[in-house]
C-alpha positions as CSV (number, residue, x, y, z in Angstrom):
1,X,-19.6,13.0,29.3
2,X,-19.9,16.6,30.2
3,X,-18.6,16.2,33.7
4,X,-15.6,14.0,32.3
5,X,-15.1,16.9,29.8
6,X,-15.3,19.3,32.6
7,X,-12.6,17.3,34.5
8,X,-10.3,17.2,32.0
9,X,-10.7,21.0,31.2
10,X,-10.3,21.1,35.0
11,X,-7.0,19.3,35.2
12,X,-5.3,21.2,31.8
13,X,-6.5,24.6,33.4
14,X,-4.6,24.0,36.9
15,X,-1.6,23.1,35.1
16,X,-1.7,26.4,32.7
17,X,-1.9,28.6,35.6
18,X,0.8,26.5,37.6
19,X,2.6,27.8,34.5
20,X,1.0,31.3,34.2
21,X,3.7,33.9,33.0
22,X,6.9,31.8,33.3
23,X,6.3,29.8,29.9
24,X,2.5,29.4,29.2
25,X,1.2,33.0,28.4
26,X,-1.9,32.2,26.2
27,X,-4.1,29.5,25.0
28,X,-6.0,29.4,22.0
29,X,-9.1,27.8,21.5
30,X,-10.0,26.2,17.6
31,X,-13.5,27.3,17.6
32,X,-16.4,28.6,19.8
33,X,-19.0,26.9,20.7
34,X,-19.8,23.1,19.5
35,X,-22.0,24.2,16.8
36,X,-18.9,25.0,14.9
37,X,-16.2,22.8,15.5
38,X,-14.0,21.7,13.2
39,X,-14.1,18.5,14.7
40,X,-17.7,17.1,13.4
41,X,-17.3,14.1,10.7
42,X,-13.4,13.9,11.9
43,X,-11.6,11.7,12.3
44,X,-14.9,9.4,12.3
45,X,-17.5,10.5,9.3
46,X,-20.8,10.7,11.1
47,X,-19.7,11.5,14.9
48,X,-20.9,14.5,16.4
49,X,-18.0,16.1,18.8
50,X,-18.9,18.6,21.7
51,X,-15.1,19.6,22.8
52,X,-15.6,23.6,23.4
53,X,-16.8,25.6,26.3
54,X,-20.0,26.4,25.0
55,X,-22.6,24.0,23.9
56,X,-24.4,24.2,20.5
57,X,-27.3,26.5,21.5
58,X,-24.4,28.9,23.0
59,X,-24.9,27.9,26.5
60,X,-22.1,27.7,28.7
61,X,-21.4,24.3,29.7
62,X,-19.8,22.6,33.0
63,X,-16.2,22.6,31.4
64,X,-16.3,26.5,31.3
65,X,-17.2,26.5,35.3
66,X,-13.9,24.5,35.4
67,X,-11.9,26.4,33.5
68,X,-12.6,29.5,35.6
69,X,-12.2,28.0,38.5
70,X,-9.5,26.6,38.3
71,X,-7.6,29.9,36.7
72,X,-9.3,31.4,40.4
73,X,-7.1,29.0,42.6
């Protein structure tokens, strides 16, 4: 799942800085790290999500070596 997430982080990055400065000038982030995600328990009561950049013992995950790459390219 952590490469999949990575992919996907991957893909949405490239596009953002396709975009960079003509209409995309920012993107926010609804949390931290996975240890405080809003997303626990929701929409599903009792499922664990892991959707940030950092995992829940604040180690960067693949998804963050994604994300800066592909703002590099």
């Amino acid at each position: 799942m952590q490469q999949k997430l990575a992919k996907r982080y991957r893909e949405l990055f490239e596009v953002f800085a396709k975009h960079r400065g003509k209409m995309l000038t920012r993107v926010t982030f609804w949390g931290f790290y996975d240890g405080s995600t809003w997303l626990d328990n929701w929409p599903v009561k009792g499922r664990t999500n892991h959707p940030l950049l950092w995992d829940r013992e604040l180690q960067p995950k693949p998804a963050l070596t994604a994300v800066i790459e592909a703002l590099q390219s």
